[in-house]
Structures are given as C-alpha cells and as structure tokens.
PDB file of N, CA, C and O in Angstrom, chain B, residues numbered from 101:
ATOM      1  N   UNK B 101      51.896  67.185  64.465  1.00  0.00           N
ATOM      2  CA  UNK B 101      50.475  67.169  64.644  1.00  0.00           C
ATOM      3  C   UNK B 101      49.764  67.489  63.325  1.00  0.00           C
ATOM      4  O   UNK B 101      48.636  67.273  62.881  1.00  0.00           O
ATOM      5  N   UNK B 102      50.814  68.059  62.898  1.00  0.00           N
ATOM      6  CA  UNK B 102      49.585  68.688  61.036  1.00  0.00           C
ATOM      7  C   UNK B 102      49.640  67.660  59.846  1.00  0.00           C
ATOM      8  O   UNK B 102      48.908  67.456  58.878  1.00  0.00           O
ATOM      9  N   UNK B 103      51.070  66.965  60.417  1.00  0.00           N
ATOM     10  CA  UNK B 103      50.947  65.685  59.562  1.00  0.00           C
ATOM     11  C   UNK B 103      49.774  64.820  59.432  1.00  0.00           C
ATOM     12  O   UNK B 103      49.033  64.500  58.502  1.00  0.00           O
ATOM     13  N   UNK B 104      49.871  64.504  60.896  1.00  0.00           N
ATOM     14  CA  UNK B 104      48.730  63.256  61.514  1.00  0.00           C
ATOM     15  C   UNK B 104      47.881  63.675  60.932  1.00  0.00           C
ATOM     16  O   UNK B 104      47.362  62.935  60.097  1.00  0.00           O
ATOM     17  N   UNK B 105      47.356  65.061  61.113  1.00  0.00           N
ATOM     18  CA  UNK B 105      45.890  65.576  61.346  1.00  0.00           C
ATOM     19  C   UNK B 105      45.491  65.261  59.167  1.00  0.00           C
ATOM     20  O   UNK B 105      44.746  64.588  58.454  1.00  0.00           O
ATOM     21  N   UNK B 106      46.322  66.035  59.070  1.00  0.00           N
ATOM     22  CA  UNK B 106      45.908  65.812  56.913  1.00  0.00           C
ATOM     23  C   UNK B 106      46.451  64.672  57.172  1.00  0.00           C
ATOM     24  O   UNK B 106      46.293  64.562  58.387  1.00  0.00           O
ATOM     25  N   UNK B 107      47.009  63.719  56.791  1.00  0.00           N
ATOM     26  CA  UNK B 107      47.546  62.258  56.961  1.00  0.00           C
ATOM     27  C   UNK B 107      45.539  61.325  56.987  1.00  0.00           C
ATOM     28  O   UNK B 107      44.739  60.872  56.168  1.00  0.00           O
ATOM     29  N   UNK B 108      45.642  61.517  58.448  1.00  0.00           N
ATOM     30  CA  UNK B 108      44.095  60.865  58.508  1.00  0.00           C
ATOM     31  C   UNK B 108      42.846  61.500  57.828  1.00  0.00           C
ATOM     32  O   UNK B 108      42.076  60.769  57.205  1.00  0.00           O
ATOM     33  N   UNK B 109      42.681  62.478  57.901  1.00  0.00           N
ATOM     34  CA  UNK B 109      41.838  63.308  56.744  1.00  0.00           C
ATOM     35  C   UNK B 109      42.248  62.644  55.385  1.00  0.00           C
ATOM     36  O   UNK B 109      41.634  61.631  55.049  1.00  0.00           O
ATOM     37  N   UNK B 110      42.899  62.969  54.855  1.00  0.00           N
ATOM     38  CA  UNK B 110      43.091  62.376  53.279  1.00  0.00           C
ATOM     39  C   UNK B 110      43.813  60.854  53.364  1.00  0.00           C
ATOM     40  O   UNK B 110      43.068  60.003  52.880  1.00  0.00           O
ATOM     41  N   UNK B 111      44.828  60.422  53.762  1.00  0.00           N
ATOM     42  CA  UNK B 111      45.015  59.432  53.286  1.00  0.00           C
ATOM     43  C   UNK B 111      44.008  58.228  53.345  1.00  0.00           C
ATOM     44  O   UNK B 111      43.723  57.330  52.552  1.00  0.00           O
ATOM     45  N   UNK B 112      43.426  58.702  55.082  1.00  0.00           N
ATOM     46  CA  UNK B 112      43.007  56.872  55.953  1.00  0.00           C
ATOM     47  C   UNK B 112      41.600  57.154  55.216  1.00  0.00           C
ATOM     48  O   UNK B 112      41.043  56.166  54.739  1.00  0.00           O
ATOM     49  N   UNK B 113      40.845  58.667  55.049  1.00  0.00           N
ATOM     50  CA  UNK B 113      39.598  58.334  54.294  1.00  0.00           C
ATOM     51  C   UNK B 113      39.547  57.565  52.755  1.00  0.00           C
ATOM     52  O   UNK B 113      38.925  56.614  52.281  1.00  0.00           O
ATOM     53  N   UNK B 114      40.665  58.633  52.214  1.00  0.00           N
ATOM     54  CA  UNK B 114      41.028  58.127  50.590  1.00  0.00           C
ATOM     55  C   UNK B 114      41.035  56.674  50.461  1.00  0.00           C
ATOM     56  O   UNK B 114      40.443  56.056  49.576  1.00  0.00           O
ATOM     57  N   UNK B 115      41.758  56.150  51.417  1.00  0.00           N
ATOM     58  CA  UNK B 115      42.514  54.619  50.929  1.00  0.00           C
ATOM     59  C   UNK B 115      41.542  53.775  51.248  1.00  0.00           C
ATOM     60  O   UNK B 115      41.313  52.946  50.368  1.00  0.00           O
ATOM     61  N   UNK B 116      40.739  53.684  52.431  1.00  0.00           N
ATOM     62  CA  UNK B 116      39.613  53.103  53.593  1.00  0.00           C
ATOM     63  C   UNK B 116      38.150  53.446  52.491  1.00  0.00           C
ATOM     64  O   UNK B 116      37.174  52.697  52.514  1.00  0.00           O
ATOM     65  N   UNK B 117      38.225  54.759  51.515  1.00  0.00           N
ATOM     66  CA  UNK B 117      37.036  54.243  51.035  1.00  0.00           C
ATOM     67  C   UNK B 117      37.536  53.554  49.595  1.00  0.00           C
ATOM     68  O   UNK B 117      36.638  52.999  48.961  1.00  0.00           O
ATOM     69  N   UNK B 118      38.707  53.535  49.088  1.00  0.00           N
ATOM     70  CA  UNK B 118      38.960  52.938  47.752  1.00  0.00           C
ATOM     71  C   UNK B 118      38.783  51.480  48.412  1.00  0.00           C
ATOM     72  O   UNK B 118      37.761  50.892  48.060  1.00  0.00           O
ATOM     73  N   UNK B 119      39.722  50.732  49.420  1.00  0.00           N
ATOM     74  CA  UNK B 119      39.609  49.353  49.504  1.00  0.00           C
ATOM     75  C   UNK B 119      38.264  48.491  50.238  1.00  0.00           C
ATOM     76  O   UNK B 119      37.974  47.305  50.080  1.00  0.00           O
ATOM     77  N   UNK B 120      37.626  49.445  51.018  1.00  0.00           N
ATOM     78  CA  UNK B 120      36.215  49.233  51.673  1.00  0.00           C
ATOM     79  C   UNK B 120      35.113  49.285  51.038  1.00  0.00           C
ATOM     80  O   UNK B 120      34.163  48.576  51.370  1.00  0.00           O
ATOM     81  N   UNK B 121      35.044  50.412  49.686  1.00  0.00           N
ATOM     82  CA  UNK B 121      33.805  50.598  49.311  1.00  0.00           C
ATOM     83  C   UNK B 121      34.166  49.910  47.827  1.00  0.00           C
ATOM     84  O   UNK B 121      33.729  48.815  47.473  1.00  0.00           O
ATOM     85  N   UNK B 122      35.009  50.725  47.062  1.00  0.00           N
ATOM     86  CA  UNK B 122      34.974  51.064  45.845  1.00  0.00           C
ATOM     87  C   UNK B 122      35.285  49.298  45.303  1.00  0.00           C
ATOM     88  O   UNK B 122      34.602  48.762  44.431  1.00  0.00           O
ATOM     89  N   UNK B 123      36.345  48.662  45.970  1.00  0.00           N
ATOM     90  CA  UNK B 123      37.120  47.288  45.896  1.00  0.00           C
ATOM     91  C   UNK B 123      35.864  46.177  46.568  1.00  0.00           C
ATOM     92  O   UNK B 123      35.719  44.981  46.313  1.00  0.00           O
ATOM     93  N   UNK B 124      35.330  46.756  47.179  1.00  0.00           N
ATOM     94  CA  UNK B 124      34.179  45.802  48.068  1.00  0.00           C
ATOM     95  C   UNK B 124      34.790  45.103  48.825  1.00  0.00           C
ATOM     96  O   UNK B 124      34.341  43.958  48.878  1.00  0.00           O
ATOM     97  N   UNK B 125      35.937  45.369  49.665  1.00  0.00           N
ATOM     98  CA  UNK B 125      36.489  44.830  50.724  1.00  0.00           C
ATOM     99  C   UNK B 125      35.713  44.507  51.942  1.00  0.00           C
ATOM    100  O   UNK B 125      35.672  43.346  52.350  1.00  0.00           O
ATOM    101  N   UNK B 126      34.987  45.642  52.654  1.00  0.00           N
ATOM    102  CA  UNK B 126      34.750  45.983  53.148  1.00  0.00           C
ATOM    103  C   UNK B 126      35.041  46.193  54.637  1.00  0.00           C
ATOM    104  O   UNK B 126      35.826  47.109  54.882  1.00  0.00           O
ATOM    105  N   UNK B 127      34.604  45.584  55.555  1.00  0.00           N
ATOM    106  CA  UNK B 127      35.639  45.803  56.679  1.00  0.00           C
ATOM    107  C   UNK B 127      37.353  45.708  56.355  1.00  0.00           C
ATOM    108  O   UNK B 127      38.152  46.551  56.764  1.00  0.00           O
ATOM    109  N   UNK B 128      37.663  44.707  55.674  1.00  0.00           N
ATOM    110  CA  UNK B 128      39.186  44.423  55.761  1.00  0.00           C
ATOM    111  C   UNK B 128      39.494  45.581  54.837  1.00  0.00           C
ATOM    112  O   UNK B 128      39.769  46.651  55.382  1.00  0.00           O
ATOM    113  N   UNK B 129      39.490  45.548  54.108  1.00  0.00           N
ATOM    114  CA  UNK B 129      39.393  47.136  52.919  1.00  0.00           C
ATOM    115  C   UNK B 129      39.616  48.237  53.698  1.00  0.00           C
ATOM    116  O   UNK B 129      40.377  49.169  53.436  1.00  0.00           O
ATOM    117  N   UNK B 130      38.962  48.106  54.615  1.00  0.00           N
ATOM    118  CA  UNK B 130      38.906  49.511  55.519  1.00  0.00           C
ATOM    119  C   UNK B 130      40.214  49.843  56.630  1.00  0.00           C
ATOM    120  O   UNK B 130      40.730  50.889  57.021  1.00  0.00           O
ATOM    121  N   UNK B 131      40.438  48.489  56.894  1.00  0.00           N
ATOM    122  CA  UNK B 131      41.741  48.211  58.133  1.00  0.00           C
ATOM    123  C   UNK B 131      42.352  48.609  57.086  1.00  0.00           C
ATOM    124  O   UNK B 131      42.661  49.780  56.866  1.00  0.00           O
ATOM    125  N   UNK B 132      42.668  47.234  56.043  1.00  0.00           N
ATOM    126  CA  UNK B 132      44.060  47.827  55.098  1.00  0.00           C
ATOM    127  C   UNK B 132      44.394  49.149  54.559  1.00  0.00           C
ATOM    128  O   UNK B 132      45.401  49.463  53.924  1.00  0.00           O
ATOM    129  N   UNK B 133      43.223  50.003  54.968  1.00  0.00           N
ATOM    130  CA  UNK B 133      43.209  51.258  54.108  1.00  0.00           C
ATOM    131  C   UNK B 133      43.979  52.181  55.640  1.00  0.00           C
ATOM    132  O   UNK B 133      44.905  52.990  55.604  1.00  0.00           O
ATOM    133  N   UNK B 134      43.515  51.891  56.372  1.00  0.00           N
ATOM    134  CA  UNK B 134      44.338  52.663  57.657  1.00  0.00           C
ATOM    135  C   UNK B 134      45.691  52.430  58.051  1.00  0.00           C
ATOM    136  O   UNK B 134      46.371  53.220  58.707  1.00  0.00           O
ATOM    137  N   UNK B 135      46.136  51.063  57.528  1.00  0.00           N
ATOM    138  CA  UNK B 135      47.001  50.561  57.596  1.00  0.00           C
ATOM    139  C   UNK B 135      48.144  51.553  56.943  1.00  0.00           C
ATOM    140  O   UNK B 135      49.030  52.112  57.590  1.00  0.00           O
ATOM    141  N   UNK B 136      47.982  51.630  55.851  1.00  0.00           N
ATOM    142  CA  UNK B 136      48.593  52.190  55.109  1.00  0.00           C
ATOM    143  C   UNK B 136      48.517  53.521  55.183  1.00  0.00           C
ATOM    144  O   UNK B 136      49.136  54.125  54.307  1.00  0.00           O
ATOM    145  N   UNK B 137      47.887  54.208  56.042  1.00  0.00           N
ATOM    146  CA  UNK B 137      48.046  55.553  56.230  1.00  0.00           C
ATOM    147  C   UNK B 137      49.096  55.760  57.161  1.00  0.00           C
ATOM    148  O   UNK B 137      49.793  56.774  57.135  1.00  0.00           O
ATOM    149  N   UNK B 138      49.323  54.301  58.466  1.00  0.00           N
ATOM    150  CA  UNK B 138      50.138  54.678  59.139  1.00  0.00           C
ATOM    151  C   UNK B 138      51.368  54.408  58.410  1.00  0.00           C
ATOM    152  O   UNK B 138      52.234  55.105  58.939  1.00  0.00           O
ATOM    153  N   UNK B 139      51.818  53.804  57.549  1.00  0.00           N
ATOM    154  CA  UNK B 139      52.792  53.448  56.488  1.00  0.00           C
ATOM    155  C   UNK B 139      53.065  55.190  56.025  1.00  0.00           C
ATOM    156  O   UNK B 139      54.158  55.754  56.065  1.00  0.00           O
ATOM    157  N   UNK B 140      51.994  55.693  55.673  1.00  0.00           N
ATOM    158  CA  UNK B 140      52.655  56.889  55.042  1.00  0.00           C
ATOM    159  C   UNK B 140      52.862  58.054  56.236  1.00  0.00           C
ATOM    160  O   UNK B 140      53.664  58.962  56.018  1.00  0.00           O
ATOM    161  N   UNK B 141      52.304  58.017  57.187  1.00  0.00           N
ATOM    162  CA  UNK B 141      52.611  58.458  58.264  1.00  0.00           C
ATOM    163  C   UNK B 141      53.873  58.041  58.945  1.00  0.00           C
ATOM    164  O   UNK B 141      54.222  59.057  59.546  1.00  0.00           O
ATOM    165  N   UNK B 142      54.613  57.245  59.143  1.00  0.00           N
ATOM    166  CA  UNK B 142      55.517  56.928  59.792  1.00  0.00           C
ATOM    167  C   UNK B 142      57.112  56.947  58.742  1.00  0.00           C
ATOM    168  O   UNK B 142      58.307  56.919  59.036  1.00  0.00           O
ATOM    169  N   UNK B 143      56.269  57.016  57.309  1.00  0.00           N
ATOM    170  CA  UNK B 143      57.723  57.520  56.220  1.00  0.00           C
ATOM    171  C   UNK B 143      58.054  58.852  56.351  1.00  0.00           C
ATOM    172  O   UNK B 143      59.160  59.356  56.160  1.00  0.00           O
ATOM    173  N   UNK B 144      56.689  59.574  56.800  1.00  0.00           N
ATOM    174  CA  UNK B 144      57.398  61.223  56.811  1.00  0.00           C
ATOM    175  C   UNK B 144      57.881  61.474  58.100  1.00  0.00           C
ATOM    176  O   UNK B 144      58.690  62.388  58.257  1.00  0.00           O
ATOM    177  N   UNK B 145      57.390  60.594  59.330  1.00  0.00           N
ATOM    178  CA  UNK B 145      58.610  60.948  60.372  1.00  0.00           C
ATOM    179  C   UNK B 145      59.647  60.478  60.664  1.00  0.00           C
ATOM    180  O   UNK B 145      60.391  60.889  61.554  1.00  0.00           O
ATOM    181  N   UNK B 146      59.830  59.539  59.935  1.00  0.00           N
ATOM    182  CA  UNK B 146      61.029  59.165  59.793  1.00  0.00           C
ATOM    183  C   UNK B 146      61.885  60.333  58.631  1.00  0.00           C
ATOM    184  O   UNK B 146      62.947  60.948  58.727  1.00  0.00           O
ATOM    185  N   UNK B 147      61.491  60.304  58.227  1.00  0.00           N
ATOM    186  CA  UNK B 147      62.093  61.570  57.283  1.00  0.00           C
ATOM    187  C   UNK B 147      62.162  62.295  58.111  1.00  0.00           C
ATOM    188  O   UNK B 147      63.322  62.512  58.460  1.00  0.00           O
ATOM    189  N   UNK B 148      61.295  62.904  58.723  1.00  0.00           N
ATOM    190  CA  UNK B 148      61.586  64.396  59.202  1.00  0.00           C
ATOM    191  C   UNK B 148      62.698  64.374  60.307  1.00  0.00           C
ATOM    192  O   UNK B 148      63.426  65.345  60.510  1.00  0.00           O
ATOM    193  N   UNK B 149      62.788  63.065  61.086  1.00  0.00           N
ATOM    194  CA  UNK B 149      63.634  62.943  62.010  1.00  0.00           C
ATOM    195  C   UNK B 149      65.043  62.704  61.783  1.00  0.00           C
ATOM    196  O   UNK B 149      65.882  62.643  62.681  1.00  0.00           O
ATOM    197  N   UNK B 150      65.310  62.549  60.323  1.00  0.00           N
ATOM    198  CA  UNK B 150      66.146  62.102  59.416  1.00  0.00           C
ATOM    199  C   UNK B 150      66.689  63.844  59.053  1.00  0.00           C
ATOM    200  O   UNK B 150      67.878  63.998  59.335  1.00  0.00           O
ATOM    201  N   UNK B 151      66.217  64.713  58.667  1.00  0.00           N
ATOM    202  CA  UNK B 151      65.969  65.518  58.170  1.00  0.00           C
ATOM    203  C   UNK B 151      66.906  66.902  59.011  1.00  0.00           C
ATOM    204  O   UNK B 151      67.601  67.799  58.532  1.00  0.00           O
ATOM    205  N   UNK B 152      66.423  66.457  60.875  1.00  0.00           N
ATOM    206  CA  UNK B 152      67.009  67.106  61.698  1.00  0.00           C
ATOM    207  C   UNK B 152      66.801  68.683  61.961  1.00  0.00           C
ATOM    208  O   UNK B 152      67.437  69.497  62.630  1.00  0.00           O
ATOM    209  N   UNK B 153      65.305  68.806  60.920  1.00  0.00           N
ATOM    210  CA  UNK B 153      64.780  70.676  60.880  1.00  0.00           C
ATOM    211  C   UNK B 153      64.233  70.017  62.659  1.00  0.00           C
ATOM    212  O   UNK B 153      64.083  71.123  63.177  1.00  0.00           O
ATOM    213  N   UNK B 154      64.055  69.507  63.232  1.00  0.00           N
ATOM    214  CA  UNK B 154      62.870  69.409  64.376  1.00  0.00           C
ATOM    215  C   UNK B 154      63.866  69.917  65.451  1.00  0.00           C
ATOM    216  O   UNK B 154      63.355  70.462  66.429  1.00  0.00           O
ATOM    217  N   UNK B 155      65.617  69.786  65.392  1.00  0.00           N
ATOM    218  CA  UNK B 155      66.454  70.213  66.311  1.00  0.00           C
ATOM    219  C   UNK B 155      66.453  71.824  66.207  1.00  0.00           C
ATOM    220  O   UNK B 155      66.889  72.559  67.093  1.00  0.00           O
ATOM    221  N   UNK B 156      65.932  72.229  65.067  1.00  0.00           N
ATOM    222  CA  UNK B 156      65.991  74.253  64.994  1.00  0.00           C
ATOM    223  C   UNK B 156      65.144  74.807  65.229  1.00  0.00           C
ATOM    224  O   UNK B 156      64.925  75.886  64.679  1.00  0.00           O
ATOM    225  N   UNK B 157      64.208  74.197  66.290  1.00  0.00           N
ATOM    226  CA  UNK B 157      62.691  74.320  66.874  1.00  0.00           C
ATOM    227  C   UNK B 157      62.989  75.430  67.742  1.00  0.00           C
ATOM    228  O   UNK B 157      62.837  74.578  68.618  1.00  0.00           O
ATOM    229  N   UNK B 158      63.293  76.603  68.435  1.00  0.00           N
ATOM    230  CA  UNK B 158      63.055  76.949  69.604  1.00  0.00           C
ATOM    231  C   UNK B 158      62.055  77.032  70.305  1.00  0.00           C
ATOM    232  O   UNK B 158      61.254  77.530  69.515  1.00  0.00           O
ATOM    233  N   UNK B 159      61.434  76.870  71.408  1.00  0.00           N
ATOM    234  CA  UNK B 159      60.482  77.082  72.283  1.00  0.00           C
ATOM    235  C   UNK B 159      60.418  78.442  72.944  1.00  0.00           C
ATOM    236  O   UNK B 159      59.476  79.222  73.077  1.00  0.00           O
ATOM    237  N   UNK B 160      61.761  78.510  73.342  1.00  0.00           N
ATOM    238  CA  UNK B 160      61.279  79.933  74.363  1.00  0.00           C
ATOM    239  C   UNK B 160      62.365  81.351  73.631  1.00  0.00           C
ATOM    240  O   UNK B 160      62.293  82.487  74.098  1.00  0.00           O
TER     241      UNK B 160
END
C-alpha cells in the first residue's frame, strides 16, 4: 500500500506532468505518463515478491 500510495504521488504526477504539460502531449502525455507509473509499480512487486521478505510478515 506505501508503494502504490508514493508510486502515484510522485511517479504518475512527475511523469503525467513532464509528458502532458511540459512535452505538450497533452491528454496522451498524461495516459503515457500513468502508464508508466504502473510499469514502475509492478517492477517493485515483482521484486518484492521475488524477494520473499512478504513470507516473514506475521499477523498475529
């Protein structure tokens, strides 16, 4: 969840306003910019699931 949460905070704003505003994409600029957040979102869970800290979780 803390991924996602900074993930969309910094990446999808960062990238969504470089290819939307700064590039003058604009709508598409903006998809491609989210796009790629889930790109970097889905490398760190794959890592992390890779990683195998998520099995030394206890709950109770």
């Amino acid at each position: 969840m803390i991924v996602s949460i900074t993930l969309t905070i910094a990446a999808r704003l960062f990238f969504s306003a470089v290819f939307g505003l700064w590039l003058g994409w604009g709508v598409i600029g903006v998809a491609f910019g989210m796009s790629i957040d889930l790109v970097f979102r889905g490398a760190i869970f794959i890592w992390r699931y890779k990683s195998q800290a998520w099995t030394k979780f206890q709950v109770i």
